[in-house]
VOZA-976283 format. One record per residue: residue in one letter; x negated, z, y of N, C-alpha, C in turn; chain. Coordinates in steps of 0.05 Angstrom, whole numbers, plus 32768, in hexadecimal, padded with zeros to 4 digits. Last residue first. Example, Ala and Ser with C-alpha at 12.3 -4.5 7.8 and 13.67 -1.06 7.14 Angstrom:
# residues 2
- s / 7EFF / 808E / 7FD3 / 7EEF / 808F / 7FEB / 7EFE / 809D / 8001 / A
- a / 7EF8 / 809C / 7F8E / 7F0A / 809C / 7FA6 / 7EF8 / 809C / 7FBE / A
//
This chain:
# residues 89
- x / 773C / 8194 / 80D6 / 773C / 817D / 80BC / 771C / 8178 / 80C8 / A
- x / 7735 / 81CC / 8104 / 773B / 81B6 / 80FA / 772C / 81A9 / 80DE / A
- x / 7739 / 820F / 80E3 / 7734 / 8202 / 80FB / 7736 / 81EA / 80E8 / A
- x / 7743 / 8242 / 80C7 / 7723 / 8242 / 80C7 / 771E / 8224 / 80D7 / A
- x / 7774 / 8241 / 80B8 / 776A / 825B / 80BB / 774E / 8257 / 80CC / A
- x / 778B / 8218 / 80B9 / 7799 / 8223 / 80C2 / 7786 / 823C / 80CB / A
- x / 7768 / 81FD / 8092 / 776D / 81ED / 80A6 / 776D / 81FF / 80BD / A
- x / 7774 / 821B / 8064 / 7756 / 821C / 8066 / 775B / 8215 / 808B / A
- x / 77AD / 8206 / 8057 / 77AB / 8220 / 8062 / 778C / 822A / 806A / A
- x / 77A2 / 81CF / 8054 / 77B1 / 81DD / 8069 / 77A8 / 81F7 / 8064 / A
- x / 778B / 81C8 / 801F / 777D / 81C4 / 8034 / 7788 / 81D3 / 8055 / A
- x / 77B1 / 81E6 / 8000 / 77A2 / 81F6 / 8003 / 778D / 81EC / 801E / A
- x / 77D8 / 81C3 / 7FFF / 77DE / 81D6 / 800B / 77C1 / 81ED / 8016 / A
- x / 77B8 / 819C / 7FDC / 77C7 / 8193 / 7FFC / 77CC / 81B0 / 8009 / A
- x / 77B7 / 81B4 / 7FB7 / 779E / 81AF / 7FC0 / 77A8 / 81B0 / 7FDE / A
- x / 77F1 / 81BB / 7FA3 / 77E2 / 81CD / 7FA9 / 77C4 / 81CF / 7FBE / A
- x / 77F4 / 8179 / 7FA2 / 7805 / 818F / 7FB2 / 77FC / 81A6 / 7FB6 / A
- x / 77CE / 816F / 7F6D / 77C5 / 8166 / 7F91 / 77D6 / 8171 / 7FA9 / A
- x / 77D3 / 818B / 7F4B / 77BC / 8191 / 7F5B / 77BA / 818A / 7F75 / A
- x / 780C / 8178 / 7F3C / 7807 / 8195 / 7F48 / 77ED / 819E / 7F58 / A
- x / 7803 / 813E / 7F31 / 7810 / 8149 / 7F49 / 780F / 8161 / 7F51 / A
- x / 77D4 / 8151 / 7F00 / 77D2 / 8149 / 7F17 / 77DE / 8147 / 7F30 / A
- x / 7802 / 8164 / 7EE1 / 77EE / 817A / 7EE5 / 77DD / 816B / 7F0A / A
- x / 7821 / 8139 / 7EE3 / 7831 / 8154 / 7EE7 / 7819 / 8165 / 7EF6 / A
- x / 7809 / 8118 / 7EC0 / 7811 / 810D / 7ED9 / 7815 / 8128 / 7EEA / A
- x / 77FF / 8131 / 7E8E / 77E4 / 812C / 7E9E / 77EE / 8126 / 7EB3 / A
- x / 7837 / 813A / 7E7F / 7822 / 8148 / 7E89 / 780E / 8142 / 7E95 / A
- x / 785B / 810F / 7E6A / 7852 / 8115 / 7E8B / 7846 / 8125 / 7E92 / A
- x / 784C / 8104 / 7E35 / 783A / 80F7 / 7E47 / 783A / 80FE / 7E65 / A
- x / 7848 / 8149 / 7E19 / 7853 / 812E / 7E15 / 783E / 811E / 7E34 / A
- x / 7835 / 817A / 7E0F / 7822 / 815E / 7E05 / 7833 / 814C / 7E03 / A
- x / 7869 / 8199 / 7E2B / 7859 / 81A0 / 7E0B / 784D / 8185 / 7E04 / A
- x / 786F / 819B / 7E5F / 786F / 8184 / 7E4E / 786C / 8184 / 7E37 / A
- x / 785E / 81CC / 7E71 / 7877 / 81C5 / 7E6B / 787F / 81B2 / 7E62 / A
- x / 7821 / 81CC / 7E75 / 782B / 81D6 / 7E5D / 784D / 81DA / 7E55 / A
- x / 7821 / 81B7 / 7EA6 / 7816 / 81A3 / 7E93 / 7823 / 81B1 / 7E77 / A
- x / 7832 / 81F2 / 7EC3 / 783E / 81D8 / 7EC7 / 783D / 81BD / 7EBB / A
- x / 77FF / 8208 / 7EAE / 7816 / 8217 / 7EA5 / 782A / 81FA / 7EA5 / A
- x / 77D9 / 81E4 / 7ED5 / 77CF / 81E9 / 7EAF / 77F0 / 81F6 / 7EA8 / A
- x / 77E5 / 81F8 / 7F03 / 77EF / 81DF / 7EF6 / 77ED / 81D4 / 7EDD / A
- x / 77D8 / 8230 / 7EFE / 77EF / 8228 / 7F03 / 77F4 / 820C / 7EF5 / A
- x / 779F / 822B / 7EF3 / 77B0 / 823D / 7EE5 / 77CD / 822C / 7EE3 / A
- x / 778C / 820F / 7F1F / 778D / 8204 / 7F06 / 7797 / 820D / 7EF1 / A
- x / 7797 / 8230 / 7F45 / 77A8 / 8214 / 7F4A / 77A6 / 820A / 7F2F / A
- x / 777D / 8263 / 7F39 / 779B / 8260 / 7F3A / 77A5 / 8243 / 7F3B / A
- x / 7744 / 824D / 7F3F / 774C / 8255 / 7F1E / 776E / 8256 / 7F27 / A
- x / 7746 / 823F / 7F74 / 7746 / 8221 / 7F67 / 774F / 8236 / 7F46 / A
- x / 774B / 8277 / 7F89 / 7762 / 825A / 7F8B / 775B / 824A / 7F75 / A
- x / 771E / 828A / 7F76 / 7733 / 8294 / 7F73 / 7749 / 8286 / 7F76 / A
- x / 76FB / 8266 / 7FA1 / 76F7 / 826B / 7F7A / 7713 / 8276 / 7F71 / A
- x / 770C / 827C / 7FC9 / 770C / 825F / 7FBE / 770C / 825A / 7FAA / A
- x / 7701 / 82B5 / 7FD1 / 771F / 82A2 / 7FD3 / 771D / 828D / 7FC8 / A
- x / 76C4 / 82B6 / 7FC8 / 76DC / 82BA / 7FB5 / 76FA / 82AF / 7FB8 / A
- x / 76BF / 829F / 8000 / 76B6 / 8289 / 7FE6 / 76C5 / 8297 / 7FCF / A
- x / 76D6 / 82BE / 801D / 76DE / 82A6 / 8027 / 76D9 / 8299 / 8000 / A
- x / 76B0 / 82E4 / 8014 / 76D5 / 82E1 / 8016 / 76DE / 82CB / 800F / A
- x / 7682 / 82D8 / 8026 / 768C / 82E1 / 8006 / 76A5 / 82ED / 7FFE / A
- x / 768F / 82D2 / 805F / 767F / 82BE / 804D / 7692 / 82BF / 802B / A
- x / 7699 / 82FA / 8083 / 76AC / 82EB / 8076 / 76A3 / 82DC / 805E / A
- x / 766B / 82FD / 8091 / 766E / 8318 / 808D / 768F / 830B / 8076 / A
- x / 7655 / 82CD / 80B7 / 7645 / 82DA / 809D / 7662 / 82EB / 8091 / A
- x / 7695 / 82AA / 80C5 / 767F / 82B9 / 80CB / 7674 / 82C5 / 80AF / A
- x / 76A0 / 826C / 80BA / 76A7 / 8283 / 80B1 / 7697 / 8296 / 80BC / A
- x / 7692 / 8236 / 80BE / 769C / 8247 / 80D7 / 76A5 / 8264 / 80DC / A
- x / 7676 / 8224 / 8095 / 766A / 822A / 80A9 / 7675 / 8236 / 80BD / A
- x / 76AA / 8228 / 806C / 7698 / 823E / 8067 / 767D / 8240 / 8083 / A
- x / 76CA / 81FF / 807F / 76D8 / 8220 / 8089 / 76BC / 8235 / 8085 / A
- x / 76AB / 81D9 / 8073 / 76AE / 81DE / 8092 / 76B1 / 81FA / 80A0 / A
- x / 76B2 / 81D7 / 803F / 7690 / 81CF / 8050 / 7699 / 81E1 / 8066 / A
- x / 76EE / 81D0 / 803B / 76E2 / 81F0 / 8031 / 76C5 / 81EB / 8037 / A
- x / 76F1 / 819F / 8051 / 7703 / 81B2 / 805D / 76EC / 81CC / 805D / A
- x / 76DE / 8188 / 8024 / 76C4 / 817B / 8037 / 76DC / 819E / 8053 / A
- x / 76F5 / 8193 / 7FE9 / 76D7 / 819A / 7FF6 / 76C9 / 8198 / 8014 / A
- x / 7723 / 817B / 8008 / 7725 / 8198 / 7FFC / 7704 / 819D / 7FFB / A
- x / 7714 / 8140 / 8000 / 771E / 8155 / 8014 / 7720 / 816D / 801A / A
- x / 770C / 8146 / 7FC4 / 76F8 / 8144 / 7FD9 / 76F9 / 8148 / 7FF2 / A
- x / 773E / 8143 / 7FB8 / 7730 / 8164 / 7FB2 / 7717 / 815A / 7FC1 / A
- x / 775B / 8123 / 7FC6 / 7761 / 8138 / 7FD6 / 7750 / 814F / 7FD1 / A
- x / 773F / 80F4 / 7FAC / 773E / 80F2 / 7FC6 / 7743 / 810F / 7FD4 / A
- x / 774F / 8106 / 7F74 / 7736 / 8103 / 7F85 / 7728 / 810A / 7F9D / A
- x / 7783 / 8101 / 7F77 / 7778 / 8113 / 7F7B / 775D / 8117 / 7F7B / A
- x / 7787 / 80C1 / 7F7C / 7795 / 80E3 / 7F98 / 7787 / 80F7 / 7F98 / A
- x / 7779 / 80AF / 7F55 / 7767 / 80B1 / 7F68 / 7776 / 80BF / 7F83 / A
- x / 779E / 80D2 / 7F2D / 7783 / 80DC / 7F2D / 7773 / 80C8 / 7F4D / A
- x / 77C8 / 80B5 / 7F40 / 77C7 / 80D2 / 7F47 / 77B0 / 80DD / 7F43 / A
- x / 77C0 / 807A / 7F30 / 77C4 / 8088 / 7F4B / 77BE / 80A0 / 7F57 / A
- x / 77B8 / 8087 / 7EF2 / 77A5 / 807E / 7F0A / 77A8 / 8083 / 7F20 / A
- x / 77EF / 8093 / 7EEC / 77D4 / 80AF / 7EE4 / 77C1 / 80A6 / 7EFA / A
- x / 780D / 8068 / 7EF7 / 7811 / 8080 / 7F08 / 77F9 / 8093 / 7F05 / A
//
C-alpha cells in the first residue's frame, strides 16, 4: 500500500506543479507575490497538518500511509481550488 500511495503522490504533486506553472502565467504582475506566498504558505499548512495526522500513530506503521493519504487529499483539493480560481487543468 506505501508504494501505491507514494506513486499517487508523486503523480499528484507533479500535477500540483504543472496547475501552480499555469496559475502563475495567468496571474497578472501585481498578483504575482500573492499568488507565490499563498503557495508557500499552503504547502507549510498541508505539511503541518498531515505531520499532526502521522503524529496520531505515535511511530506505529500507519503513519507513513496516513501522512501520505493526507498529502494527496489535500494536494487534490488544493489542485481544485488553483483550477477554480486561475482557469483550466
Amino acid at each position: 500500500m506505501s508504494v501505491c500511495l507514494s506513486t499517487i503522490l508523486k503523480r499528484i504533486e507533479a500535477d500540483l506543479s504543472d496547475v501552480y506553472q499555469r496559475a502563475l502565467k495567468t496571474t497578472g504582475s501585481r498578483n504575482l507575490k500573492n499568488l507565490k506566498a499563498a503557495q508557500a504558505r499552503w504547502i507549510a499548512y498541508r505539511d503541518a497538518d498531515c505531520k499532526a495526522e502521522y503524529e496520531l500513530f505515535e511511530g506505529g506503521s500507519g503513519g507513513p500511509n496516513a501522512f501520505a493519504a493526507c498529502k494527496i487529499g489535500l494536494t487534490r483539493r488544493r489542485i481544485d481550488a488553483l483550477v477554480a480560481a486561475y482557469g483550466k487543468k
